[in-house]
N, C-alpha and C positions, 0 to 999 in steps of 0.2 A: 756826741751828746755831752752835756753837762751835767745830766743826775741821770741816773737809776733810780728809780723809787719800785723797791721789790716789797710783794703783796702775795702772801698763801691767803689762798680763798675755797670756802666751799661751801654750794648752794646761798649764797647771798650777793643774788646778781643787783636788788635793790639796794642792799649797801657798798655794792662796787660803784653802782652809778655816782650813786651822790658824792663817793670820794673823789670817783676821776673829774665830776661834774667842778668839785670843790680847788680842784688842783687846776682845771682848765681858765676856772675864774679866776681866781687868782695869784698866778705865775706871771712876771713878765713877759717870760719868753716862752712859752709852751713847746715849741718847736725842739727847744735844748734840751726840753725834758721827754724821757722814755719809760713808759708805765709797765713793770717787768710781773706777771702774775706766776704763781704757781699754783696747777690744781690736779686733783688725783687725775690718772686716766680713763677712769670710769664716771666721772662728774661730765654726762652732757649738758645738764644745767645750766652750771657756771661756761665751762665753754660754748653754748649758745648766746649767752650774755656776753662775753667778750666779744666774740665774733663781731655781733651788733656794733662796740664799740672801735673796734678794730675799723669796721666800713665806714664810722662815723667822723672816726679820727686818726686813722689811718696809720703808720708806719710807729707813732709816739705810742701805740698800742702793743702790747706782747704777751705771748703765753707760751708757756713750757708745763712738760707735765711728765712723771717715771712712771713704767710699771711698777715699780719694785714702792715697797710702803716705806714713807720715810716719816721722822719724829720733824717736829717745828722747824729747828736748826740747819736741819741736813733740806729743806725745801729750800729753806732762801739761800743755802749754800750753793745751791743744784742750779736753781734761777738765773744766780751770779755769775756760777762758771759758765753756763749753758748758751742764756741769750743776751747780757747786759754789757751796751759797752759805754757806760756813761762813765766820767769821773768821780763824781763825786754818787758815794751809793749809799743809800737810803732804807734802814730797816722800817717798815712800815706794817702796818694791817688794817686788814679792809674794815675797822671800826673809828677810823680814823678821817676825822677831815680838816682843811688845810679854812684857816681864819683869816689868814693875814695878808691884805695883798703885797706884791714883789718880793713876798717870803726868797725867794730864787736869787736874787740878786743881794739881801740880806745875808744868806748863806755862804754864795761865791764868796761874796766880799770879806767875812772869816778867815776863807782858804788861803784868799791872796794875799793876807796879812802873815802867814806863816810860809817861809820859801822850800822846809823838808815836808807841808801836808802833813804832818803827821799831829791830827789834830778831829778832834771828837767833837758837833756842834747839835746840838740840841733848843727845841723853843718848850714853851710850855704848854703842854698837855691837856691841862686843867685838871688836872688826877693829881699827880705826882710833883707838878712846879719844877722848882730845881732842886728836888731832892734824889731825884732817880733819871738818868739820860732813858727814857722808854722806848721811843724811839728818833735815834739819831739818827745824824749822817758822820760820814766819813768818807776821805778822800780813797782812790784806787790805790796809792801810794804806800797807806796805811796795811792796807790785805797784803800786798806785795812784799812787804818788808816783814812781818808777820809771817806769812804763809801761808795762813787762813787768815778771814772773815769771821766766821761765826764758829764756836767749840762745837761738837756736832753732836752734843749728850743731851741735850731738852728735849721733852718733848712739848713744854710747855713753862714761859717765864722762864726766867733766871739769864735768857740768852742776855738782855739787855743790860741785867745785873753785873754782869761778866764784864762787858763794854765800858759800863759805867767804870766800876773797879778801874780796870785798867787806866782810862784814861783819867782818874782823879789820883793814880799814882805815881802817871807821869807827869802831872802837873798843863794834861793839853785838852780840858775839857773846858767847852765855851758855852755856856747858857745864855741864851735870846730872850729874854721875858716879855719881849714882844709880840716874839713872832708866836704865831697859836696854829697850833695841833691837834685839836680837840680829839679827847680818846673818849668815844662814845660807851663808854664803860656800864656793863649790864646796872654794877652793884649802885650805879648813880641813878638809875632809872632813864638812862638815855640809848637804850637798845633792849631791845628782847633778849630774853633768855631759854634762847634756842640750845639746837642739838650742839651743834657746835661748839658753846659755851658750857652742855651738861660734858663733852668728851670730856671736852681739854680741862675741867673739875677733875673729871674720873684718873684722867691720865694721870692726873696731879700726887691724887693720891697714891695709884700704883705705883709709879715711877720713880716718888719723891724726889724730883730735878733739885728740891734746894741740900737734901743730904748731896746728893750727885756733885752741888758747887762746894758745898766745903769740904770734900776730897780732893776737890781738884784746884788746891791751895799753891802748890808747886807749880802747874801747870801755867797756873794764872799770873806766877810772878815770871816763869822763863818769857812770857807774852810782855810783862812790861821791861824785863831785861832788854828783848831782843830789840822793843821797839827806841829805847833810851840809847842803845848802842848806834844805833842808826840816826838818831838828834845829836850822838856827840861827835861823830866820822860826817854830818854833814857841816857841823860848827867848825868842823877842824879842813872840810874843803873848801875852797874857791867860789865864789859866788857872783857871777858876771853881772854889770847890773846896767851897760847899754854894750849892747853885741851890733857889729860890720858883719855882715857876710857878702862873702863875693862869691860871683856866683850862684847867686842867691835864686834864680829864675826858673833852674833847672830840677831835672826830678827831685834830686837830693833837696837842694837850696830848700826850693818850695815847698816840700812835707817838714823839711827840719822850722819855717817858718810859724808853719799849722800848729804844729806839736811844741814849739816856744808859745805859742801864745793861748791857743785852748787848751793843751792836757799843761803846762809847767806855770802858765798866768804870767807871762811875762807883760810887761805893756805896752801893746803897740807902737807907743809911740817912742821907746827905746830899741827897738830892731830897725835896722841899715840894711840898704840891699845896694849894691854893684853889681850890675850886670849892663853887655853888650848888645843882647838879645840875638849871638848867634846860635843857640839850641833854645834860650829859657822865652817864657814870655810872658806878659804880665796876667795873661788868663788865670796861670798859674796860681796865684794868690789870691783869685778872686772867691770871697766867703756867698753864704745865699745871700746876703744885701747889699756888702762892701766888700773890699779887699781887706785881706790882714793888715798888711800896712796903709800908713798914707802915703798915697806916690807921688801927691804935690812934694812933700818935705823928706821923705825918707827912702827913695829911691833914687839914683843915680844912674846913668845909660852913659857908663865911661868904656875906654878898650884902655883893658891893662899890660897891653903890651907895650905900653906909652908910658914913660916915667914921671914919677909924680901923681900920679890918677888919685892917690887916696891921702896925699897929707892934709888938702883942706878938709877933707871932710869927718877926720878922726879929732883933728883942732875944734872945727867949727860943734860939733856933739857930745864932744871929751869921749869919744870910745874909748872901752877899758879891755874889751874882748874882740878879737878877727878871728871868726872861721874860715879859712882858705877854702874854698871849693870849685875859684874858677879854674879852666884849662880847657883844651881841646883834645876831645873826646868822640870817641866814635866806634862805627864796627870793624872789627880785622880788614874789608876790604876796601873800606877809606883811608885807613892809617897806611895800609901798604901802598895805595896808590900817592899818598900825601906825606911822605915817611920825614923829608927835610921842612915843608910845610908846621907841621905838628909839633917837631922838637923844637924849630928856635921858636915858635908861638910862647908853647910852656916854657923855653927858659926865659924869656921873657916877663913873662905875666907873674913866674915864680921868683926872680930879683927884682921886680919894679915892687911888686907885694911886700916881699921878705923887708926892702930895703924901706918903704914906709913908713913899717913898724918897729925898727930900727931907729929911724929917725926921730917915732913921735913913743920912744922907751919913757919917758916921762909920765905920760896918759896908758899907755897900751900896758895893761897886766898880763896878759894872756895871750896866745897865738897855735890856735891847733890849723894844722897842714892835713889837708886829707890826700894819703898818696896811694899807689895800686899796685895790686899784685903781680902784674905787668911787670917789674920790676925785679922781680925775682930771675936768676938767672934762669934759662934755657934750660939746662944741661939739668935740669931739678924738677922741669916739668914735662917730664918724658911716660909718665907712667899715672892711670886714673887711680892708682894707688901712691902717687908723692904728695906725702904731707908737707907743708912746710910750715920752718918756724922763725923768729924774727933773726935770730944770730947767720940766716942762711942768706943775706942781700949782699954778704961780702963774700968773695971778693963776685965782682958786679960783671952782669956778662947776660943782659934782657935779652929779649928775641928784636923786639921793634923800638926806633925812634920813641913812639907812645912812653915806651914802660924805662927809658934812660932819661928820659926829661923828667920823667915824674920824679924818679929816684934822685934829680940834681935838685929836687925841691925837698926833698928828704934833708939830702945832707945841708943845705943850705938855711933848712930849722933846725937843725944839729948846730952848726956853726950859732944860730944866732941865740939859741938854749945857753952853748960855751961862754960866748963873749957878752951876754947881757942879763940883765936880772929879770928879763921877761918868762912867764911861765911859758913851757911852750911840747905840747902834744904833737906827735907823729902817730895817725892812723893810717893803718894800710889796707883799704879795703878790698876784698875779692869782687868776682862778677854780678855787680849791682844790678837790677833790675826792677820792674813797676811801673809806678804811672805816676805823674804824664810821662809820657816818653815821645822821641823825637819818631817818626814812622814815614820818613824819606831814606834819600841818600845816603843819611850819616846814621840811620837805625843800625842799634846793635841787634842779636842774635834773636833772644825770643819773641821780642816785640815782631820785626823782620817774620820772623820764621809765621808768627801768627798770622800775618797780614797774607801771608802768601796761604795759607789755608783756609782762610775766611776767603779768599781769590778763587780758590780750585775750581780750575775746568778743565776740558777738555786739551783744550787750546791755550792752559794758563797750566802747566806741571806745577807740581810741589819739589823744585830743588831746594838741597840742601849741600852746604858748600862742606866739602870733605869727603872725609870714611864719612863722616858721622862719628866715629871712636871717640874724638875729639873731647874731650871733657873741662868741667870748670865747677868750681865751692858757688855756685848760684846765691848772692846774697839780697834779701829781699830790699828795699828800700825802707818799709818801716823799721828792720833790724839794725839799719845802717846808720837811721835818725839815732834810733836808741841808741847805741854805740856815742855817737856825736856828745848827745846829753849828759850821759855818764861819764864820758870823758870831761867834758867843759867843767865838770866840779872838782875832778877827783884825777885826771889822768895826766897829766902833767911830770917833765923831768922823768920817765921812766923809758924814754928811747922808742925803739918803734913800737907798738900794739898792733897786732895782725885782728883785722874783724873779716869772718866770714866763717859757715858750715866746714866742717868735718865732714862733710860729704859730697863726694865731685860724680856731677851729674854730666852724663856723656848728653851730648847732642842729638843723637838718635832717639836716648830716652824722651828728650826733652819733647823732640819731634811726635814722636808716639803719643805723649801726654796732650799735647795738642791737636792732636787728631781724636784721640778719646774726648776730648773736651766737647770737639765739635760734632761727635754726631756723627762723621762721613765716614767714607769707604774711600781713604786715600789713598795711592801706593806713592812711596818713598824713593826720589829718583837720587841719588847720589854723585855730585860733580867732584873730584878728584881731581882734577884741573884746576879748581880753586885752592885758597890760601886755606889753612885750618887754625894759624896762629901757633901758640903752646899747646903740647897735646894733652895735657893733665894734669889738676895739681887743685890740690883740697888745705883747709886751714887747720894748725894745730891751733884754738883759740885758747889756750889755757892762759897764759897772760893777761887775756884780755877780761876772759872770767876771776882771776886772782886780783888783780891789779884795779879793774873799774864795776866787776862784776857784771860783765853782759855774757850774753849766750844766744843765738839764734835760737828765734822762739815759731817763725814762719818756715812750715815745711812749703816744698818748687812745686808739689802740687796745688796747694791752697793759693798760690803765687801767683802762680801760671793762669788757674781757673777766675781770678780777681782780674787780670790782665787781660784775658779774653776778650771780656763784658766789655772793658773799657775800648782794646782797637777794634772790637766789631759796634761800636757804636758810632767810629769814626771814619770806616774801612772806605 
């Protein structure tokens, strides 16, 4: 989604209408927008009224609601964290209605103009003008780097006060005096002055929220320190401004594509994709009307085991940034059957690549290599308690073909970091997983493992290859993107960065979770005759948190249960 527009509501199902009515009208894109409400838990009222909306309009509808009683603040706070996944988010209230049409694409267009988001956009009101931001929007970015959204002390006014403040401190407040908001405000004689309107008076007085802000002076500058620090670390990092990715088809490739272009606003028509289309495919990229890119002009269907594959095309676009992502990849029982197969592929693909960007140093600023934990010696992944950390890849000693090819694509962005003034990222990521995924032959572990339980019969067992003991740092694919992203700015010349969980999840686990998922009554056959791979090994990430500031944020059961949905859709 592209907004959140968050709404505390109570018993004003008629002015909920006409606001959603107001936003349906005039938004471009309705679809991008998600109408996020909060109402007490004892308000059937209001929840009867949503409901209605909810059937009407389906999914772009939401409501969330606490036992527990909260003050103004702490609702749209609760909203936020609860049901909202839009980027750009929206303090709003149900007295409010939307005047303007393509108000939506007026607002994007704000965002995209600033590359760190961090940026406060407001229209006029008809109350306040551009004297007071009442309610604005703000990018997901913004909360992020903050750490809150909204102070959690109001119980009425001043939250907006707060917003305002800040952002006219740091100089990133944009006012629209076009775009109109109309804030149907009692004291204008454009709403009744109901219960509602007598609380949040009374509250007013009890509470006194505007003493509450000018105690909370300190507070209010540590929020615009922290958010200025974060404007001047992104001034001082790398800023890609037409990205190659190879590879690009596959699960990685194609959420990293997503996530370049609806959550960072990249523009389509500066993202590159190479690929063969032996795992990725262009389904991949396909949006609810179009694809993300254009794949008359900005896809290519090269094999880069073939030398030369990408100097026209880094010439012919002026690429300034290469994501490395391609390689052949698979499950433990593909690689073992394919083990000479697999390695001269990648060392192939990883000096035809390497040697490209090499050649076009000129154009190419940037060069991140995504390499695997595969890589890591043997003799280190012996126990579901071996952490490891980046200084442990030498001296080199993998289990498979797979994880020594990757690792000569390592050293070969080491060499090319030494001898050129390219910036150039080494991530190493652990056991990636998500969707799409390949769900044949060359399927890895969960994907595999679900297919075969969505399968269960009588006549169809549920094996699994091993003890089951087996274990791996399960890393999700959206955590993987993010890692990518933070990287691309900021992670450069610092040697390898290890991405994945502090947590190795055995295979039996994994199995079990897949079975609770589904519902059955499965028993767990166990083949020992099969390969297991490395028997265990979890990530220290701190590097990776110091250095680019990521951190797995998707726990393997949330993972696993997204993953489900998608191969029993396909089964």
């Amino acid at each position: 989604m592209d907004f959140s527009i968050i709404i505390p509501t109570k018993h004003r199902v008629n002015a909920v209408n006409e606001l959603v009515e107001s936003i349906v009208n005039t938004s471009d894109n309705f679809k991008r927008i998600e109408i996020c409400f909060y109402i007490d838990f004892d308000d059937t009222i209001s929840k009867e009224g949503i409901l209605a909306l909810i059937e009407k309009y389906g999914n772009n509808i939401k409501y969330t609601m606490s036992e527990e009683k909260l003050n103004l603040s702490q609702m749209w706070n609760y909203t936020y964290t609860n049901i909202c996944t839009g980027e750009i988010i929206m303090l709003c209230a149900d007295d409010i209605r939307f005047r303007t049409k393509s108000w939506d694409l007026a607002v994007k267009s704000e965002f995209s103009l600033v590359d760190d988001k961090i940026l406060l956009v407001f229209g006029d009101d008809l109350y306040h003008g551009s004297k007071l931001a009442t309610h604005s929007f703000v990018h997901r970015k913004w909360i992020e780097t903050s750490g809150f959204w909204l102070p959690p002390y109001f119980c009425a006014d001043y939250v907006d006060t707060w917003l305002d403040d800040v952002a006219r401190r740091i100089n990133r407040s944009v006012y629209l005096p076009h775009i109109i908001t109309e804030h149907m405000h009692y004291s204008l004689n454009k709403s009744a002055y109901d219960d509602n309107t007598a609380n949040r008076l009374e509250n007013f007085k009890r509470e006194r929220p505007d003493l509450i802000y000018e105690t909370k002076q300190n507070e209010r500058l540590e929020h615009v320190n922290k958010l200025l620090a974060y404007i001047e670390s992104f001034k001082k990092g790398y800023n890609p401004k037409k990205i190659l990715i190879t590879g690009g088809l596959g699960m990685i490739g194609s959420n990293l594509i997503k996530n370049l272009i609806v959550k960072e606003y990249y523009d389509k028509n500066n993202i590159f994709v190479v690929d063969n289309l032996w795992r990725g495919t262009l389904d991949n990229i396909k949006g609810e009307t179009e694809s993300y890119i254009n794949i008359d002009t900005n896809f290519y269907n090269r094999d880069l085991s073939l030398p030369g594959q990408l100097d026209d095309i880094i010439t012919k676009h002026k690429i300034d940034t290469v994501i490395h992502l391609a390689d052949i990849v698979a499950g433990i029982g593909y690689v073992v059957k394919n083990e000479w197969f697999v390695f001269n592929k990648n060392l192939l693909i990883n000096s035809n690549t390497i040697n490209s960007v090499r050649n076009n140093s000129d154009t190419i600023k940037a060069f991140i290599n995504i390499g695997t934990a595969c890589s890591f010696p043997k003799g280190l992944q012996t126990s579901v308690t071996s952490v490891l950390n980046e200084t442990q890849l030498y001296p080199a000693d993998p289990e498979t073909s797979y994880g020594w090819s990757k690792l000569m694509g390592i050293y070969e962005t080491e060499l090319l970091s030494k001898e050129t003034n390219i910036l150039c990222c080494n991530l190493v990521f652990h056991n990636v997983y998500g969707t799409p995924c390949d769900l044949g032959e060359r399927s890895q572990v969960i994907p595999a493992l679900i297919k075969k339980v969505i399968n269960y019969s009588s006549d169809n067992p549920f094996v699994v290859w091993g003890s089951g003991n087996q274990a791996r740092a399960f890393l999700h694919v959206d955590d993987a993107v993010n890692s990518i992203i933070l990287a691309m700015r900021k992670g450069y010349n610092y040697g390898v960065i290890q991405i994945g969980p502090g947590i190795c999840t055995s295979i039996k686990d994994i199995a079990e979770i897949i079975i609770t998922k589904s519902g059955k009554n499965i028993p767990i056959v166990y083949d020992t005759t099969k390969p297991e791979g490395d028997f265990g090994r979890c990530a220290d990430f701190s590097k990776a948190k110091t250095l680019i500031g990521w951190y797995p944020k998707i726990d393997i059961k949330t993972g696993i249960s997204k993953m489900y949905e998608y191969v029993e859709k396909r089964k």
